[in-house]
N, C-alpha and C positions, 0 to 999 in steps of 0.2 A: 504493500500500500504506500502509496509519496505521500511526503512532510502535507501536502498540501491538503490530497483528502483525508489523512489521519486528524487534523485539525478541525478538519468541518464534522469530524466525526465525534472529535472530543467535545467541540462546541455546542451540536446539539444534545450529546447527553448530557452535560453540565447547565442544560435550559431544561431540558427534562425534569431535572430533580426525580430519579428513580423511576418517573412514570412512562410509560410511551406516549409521546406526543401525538400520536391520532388517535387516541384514548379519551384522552385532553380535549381534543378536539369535538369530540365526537358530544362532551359533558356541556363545553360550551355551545354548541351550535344548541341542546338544549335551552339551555338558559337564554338564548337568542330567540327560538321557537316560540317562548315564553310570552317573550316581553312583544316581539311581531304579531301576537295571535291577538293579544291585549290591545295593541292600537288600533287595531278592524274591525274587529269582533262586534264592535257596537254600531260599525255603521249602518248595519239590516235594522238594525235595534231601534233606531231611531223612531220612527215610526211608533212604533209600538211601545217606548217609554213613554211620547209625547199623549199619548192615547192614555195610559194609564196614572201618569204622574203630572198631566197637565201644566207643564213647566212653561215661562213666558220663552219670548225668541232671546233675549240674552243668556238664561238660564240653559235653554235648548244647546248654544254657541257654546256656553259655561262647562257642560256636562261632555260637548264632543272636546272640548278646547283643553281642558281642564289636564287633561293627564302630561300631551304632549308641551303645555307651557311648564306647569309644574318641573316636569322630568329634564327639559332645555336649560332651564334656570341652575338647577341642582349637579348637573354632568360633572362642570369646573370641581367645584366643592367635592363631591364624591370621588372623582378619576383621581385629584392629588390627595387626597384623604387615604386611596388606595397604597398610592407610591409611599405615604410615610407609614400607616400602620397596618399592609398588607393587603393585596386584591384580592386574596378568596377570604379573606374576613370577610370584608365590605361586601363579597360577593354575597357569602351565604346569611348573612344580616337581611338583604335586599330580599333573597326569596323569602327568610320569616315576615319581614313586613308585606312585601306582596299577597302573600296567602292570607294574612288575615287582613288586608285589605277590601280582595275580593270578597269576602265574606262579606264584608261590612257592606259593597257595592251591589252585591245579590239579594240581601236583604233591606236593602234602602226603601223607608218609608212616603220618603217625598224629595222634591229635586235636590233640595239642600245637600240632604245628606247623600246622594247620589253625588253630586261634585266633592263634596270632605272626601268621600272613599275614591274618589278617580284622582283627588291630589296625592294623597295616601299611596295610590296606586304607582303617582308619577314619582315622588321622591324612589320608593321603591328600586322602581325603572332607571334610574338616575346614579342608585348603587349598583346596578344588573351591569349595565351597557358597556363603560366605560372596563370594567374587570375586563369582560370578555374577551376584550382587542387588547389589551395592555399584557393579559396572559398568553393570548394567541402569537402576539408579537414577541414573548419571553419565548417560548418552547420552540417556536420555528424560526431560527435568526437565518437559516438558509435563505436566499429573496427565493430562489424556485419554487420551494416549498412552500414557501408563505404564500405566492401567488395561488396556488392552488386549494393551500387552505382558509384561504379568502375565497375561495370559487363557490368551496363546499359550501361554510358560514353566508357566506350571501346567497346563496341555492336556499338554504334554509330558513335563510329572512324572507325570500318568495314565498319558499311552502307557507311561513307563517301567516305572509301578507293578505294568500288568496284561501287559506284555511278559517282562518275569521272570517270572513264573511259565508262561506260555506258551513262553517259548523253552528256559526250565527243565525243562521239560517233553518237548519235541519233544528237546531234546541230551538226557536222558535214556534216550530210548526208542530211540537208537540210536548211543550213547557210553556211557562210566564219567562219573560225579557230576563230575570235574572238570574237565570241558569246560564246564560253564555258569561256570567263569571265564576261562575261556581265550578270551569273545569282547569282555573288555575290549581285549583286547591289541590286535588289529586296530582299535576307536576311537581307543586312545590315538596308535596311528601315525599318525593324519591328523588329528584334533586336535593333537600338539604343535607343527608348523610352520604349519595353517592359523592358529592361535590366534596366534600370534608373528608373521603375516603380517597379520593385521585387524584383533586385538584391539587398541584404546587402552589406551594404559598411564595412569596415575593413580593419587594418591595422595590423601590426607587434609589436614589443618594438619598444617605444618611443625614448629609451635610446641614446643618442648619435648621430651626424652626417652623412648624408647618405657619403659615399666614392665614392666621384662622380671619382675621380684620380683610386680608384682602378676598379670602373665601365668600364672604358675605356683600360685599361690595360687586361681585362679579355676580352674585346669585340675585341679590335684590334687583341691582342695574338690568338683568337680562328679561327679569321678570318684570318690570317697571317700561321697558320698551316693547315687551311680546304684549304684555295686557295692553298698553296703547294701543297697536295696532287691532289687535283683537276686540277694542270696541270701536276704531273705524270701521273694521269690517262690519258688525253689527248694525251698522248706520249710524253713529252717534257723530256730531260735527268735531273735524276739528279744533275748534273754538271752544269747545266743552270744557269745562275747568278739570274734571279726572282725567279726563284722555289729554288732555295737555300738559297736566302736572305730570302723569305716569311718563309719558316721553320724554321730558325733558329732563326729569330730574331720572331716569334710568339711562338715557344718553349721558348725563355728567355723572355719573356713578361709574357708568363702564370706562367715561375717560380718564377717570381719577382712578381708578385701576391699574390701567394701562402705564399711566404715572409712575403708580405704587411700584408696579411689577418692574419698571425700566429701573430705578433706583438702589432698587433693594439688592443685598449680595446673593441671597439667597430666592431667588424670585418664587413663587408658586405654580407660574405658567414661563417657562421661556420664550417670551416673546419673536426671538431674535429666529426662530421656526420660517417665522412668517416672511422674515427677508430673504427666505427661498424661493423661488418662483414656483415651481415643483409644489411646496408645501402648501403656499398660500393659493395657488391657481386651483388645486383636489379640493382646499376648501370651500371656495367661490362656488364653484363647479358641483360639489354637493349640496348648500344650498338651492340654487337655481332649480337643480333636478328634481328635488321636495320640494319647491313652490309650488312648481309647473305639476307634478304630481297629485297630492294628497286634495287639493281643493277636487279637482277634478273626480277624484278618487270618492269623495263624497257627495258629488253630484250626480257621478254616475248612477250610484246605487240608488238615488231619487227619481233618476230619471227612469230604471227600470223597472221601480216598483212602482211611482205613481203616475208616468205618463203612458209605459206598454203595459201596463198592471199585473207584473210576472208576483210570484210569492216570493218572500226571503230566502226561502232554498232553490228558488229559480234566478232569483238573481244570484247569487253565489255560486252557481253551476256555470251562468253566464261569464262570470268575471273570470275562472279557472282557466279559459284557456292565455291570458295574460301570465299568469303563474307557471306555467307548465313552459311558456316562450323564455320569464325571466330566469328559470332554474335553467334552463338549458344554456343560456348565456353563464351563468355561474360556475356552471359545469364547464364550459368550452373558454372560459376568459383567460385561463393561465396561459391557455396553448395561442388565443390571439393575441394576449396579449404580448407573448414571447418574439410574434410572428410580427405585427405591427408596428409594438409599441403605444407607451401610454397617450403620444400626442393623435395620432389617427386613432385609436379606439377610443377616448372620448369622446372625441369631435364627430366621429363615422355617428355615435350612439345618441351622442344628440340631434341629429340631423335624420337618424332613422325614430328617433320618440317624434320628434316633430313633424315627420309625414305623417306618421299615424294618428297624431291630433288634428290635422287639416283631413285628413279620409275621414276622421269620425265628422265632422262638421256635417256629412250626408245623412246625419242621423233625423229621421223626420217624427211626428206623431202616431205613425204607424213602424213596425217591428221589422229590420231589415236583419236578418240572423246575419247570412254571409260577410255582410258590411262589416256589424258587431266584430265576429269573430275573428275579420282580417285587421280592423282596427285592432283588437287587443293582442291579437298576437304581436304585432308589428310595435306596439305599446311596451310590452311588458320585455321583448329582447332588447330595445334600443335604450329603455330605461335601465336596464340589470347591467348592460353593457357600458354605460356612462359610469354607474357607480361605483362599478367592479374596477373600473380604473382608476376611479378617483379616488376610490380607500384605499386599495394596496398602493398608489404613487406618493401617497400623504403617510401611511406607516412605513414606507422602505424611506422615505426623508426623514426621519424624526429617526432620531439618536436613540437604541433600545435603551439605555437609564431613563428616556424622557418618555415613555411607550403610555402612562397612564396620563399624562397632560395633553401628548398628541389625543389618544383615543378619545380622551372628552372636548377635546375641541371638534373634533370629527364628527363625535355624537351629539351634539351642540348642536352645529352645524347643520347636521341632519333633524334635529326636531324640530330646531329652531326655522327650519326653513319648511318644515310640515307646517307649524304653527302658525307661523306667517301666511302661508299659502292658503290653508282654510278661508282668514278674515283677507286675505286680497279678493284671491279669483270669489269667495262668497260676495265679497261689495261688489266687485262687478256682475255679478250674478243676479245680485241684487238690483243694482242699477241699471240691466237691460231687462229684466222682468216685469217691474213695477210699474212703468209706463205703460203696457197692454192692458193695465186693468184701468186704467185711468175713468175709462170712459165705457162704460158696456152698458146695452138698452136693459132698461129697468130694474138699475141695480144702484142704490143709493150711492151718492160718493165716502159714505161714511162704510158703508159695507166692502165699497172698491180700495178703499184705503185699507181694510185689514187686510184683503183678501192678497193685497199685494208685498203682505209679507213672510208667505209663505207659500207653496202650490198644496201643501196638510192644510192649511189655513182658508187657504182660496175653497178646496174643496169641500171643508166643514161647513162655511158659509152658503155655498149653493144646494149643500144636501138642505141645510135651515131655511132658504128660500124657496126651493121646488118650482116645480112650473115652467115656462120658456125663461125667465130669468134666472133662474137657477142653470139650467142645461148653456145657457147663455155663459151665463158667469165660468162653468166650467172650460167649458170649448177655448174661454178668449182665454183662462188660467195656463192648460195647458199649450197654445201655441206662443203664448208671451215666454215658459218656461223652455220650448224651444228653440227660440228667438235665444235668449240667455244664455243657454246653452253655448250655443253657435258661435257667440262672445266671448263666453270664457275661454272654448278651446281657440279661436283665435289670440286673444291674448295668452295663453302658455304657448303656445307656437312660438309667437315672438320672444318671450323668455327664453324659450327650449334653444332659438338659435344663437341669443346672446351669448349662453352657455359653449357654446360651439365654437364661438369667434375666441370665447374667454380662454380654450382648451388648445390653441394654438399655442400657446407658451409654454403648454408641457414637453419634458423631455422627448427628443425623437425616436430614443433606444430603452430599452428595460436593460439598464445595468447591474449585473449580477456580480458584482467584486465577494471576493473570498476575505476581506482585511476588513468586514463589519464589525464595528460593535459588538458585544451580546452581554445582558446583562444576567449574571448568576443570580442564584434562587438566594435568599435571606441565609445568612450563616445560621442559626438554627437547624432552619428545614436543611441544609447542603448537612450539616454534621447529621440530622436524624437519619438521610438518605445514606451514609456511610455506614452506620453504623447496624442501619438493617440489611445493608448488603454485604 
């Protein structure tokens, strides 16, 4: 064997820490499984909360919005929390708060506490996410490797993404809404001992003081600009004194961080990441792809339940073949990405999401399957294929000592641009919908004003009126919702190609040097692993 692979040999067992790292692998894509089935799961649901728990439209926003702001805000805090007092601590802490979360979430009485248990849920999430990649990044320092077990971990964020709504779906159709939380709990049971049975523990540098003051300043700030946005989306003006104060003073919170963190010896986030073009382009670039995403993601699910009136398990059959396109991209990224490289497979992936958001525009008031289905396939490869390169281009840049601050910036990132994207593409949704109701024969403007702010909403109102104004009110509901549609995927389009122009400054090559980095497991666990072998 040469000096050269004897070292990549040495190196990976010494990330191992005693375990085999697709063992490892195999635990996290679990706990990945988890936290994806959890952010979907509830978009069939919607419907059917609103129906039972009667919640107003912010509260409605509140309960979808709730986990993924929550858990955005928390990533920073949690990922360097990981580095100083170990990521399968923090890991296995995150499934016991998760489990009894969901509980609290399946048994919710009324909105309120429906949103307390989906924060619940998000802090949670917030411990899960960040472990995951920071461990994933320890045990495989090889990059070939890691490319590929990024392929699987994001295969399996697919399964998660397109199993929520499918399983959301089937526990619908023969349960009450809160049984699609009640199947965390059985994961979290065999996750928290297998996890504490396999997983390596590890840590970060030692060096220097966690910045618990800068941790909160990064949590509040991030949260203080998502909730802004997140009541423009809701319609509220900018000129509103909360939605101005939250913006402004969580923009000066995250700048004063930013501050903090440049001065300090011991920073909590290394900033200096982002004077990579590589590092900071993966993040831009994940962002954009969850704007352009998730809003859509929950429109679509409206649109196929309330304007072709499939059931929740018909819609969730629907959405499957997007999941089956993005796992296959997952599966096939290491080897494209090997073949391309990072700057053509993002850019290829954004430009192939973005045709498939301009094909859906043909989506009319009546049910085109074919259409549907070449839409989402073409959806779910181009989008798996964008992110597949912009997470392993943003972990192979980041220094493995620094694997738990990259990972929450990444996971940030990624929520924080779900988060965002709900309350964007929803105001614009909002705002090409709402004008079709303006004016409909014999329907008061006081009725056409509620009706226009929801298509649940539109069509509770004309079930209450009956008669040609009622069938009226419907008809103009649904082709106003349409109309909006057709807007919003135009606008992600344009997002989707920003993203594409943005991905040009990625690396041309996938560079695989053997003189990485790799950060060792916590002296502890390294002497426990000796000593049991």
């Amino acid at each position: 064997m040469s000096g050269t692979t004897t070292a990549a040999a040495l190196r990976r067992r010494a990330a191992g820490a005693g375990a085999n790292r697709w063992v490892v692998l195999v635990v996290l894509c679990v706990s990945l499984l988890l936290v994806a089935v959890d952010a979907t799961v509830l978009h069939v649901a919607v419907p059917a909360v609103s129906e039972d728990l009667r919640p107003g439209a912010i509260e409605l926003l509140w309960i979808v919005d709730t986990y993924p702001l929550v858990c955005a805000s928390l990533l920073i805090l949690f990922g360097t929390l990981g580095d100083k007092v170990g990521r399968r601590r923090i890991l296995l802490l995150g499934y016991g708060l998760f489990g009894i979360a969901s509980a609290l979430a399946a048994f919710a009485p009324n909105a309120q506490v429906l949103i307390l248990a989906r924060a619940l849920l998000g802090v949670g999430g917030a411990m899960i996410m960040p472990a995951t990649l920071s461990i994933l990044r320890q045990v495989f320092p090889d990059r070939r490797e890691r490319a590929l077990a990024i392929g699987v971990w994001s295969a399996v964020a697919a399964v998660g993404a397109a199993v929520g709504p499918l399983l959301g779906g089937f526990l619908l159709e023969h349960f009450w809404w809160g049984s699609v939380f009640l199947v965390n709990i059985p994961l979290m049971l065999i996750s928290l001992p297998v996890g504490r049975l396999l997983l390596p523990e590890s840590t970060g540098e030692g060096d220097g003081p966690w910045d618990v003051v800068g941790a909160l300043m990064a949590a509040v700030g991030l949260f203080g600009v998502v909730f802004g946005v997140k009541r423009l989306g809701g319609g509220e003006s900018p000129a509103g004194l909360l939605t101005l104060v939250s913006l402004v003073a969580g923009a000066a919170l995250l700048v004063l961080f930013v501050r903090r963190q440049r001065r300090r010896r011991h920073p909590l986030v290394d900033l200096g990441m982002f004077a990579r073009p590589a590092f900071s382009t993966s993040v831009a670039c994940i962002v954009l792809a969850m704007l352009a995403l998730v809003g859509l993601e929950l429109i679509a699910a409206q649109y196929l339940q309330l304007v072709l009136g499939l059931s929740p398990l018909q819609t969730g059959l629907r959405l499957l073949p997007l999941t089956f396109a993005a796992m296959a991209a997952g599966l096939f990224g290491a080897r494209m990405l090997r073949r391309f490289g990072p700057r053509r497979m993002v850019c290829a992936g954004f430009c192939l999401t973005a045709a498939a958001v301009v094909t859906l525009t043909a989506m009319g008031a009546t049910d085109n399957c074919p259409l549907l289905l070449a839409g989402f396939v073409l959806l779910g490869f181009g989008l798996e294929t964008t992110l597949f390169g912009a997470y392993e281009s943003m972990l192979s840049e980041a220094p493995a000592e620094q694997a738990g601050g990259a990972a929450a910036i990444g996971e940030t990132s990624y929520q924080l641009g779900a988060g965002i994207g709900i309350a964007l593409l929803g105001s614009v949704m909002n705002a090409a919908y709402a004008p079709g109701l303006a004016e409909v024969p014999g329907v008061s403007p006081q009725a056409s004003g509620a009706a226009g702010h929801s298509l649940g909403e539109a069509y509770e109102i004309a079930a209450h009126l009956g008669g040609a104004a009622g069938s009226a009110l419907r008809a103009a509901a649904r082709a106003s919702f349409v109309h909006g549609l057709h807007v919003t995927l135009l606008v992600s389009a344009g997002l989707l190609l920003l993203g594409a122009a943005m991905a040009l400054r990625l690396p041309r090559v996938m560079q695989c040097g053997e003189q990485e980095p790799v950060e060792l497991p916590a002296p502890r666990e390294a002497e426990r692993s000796r000593v049991s072998a």
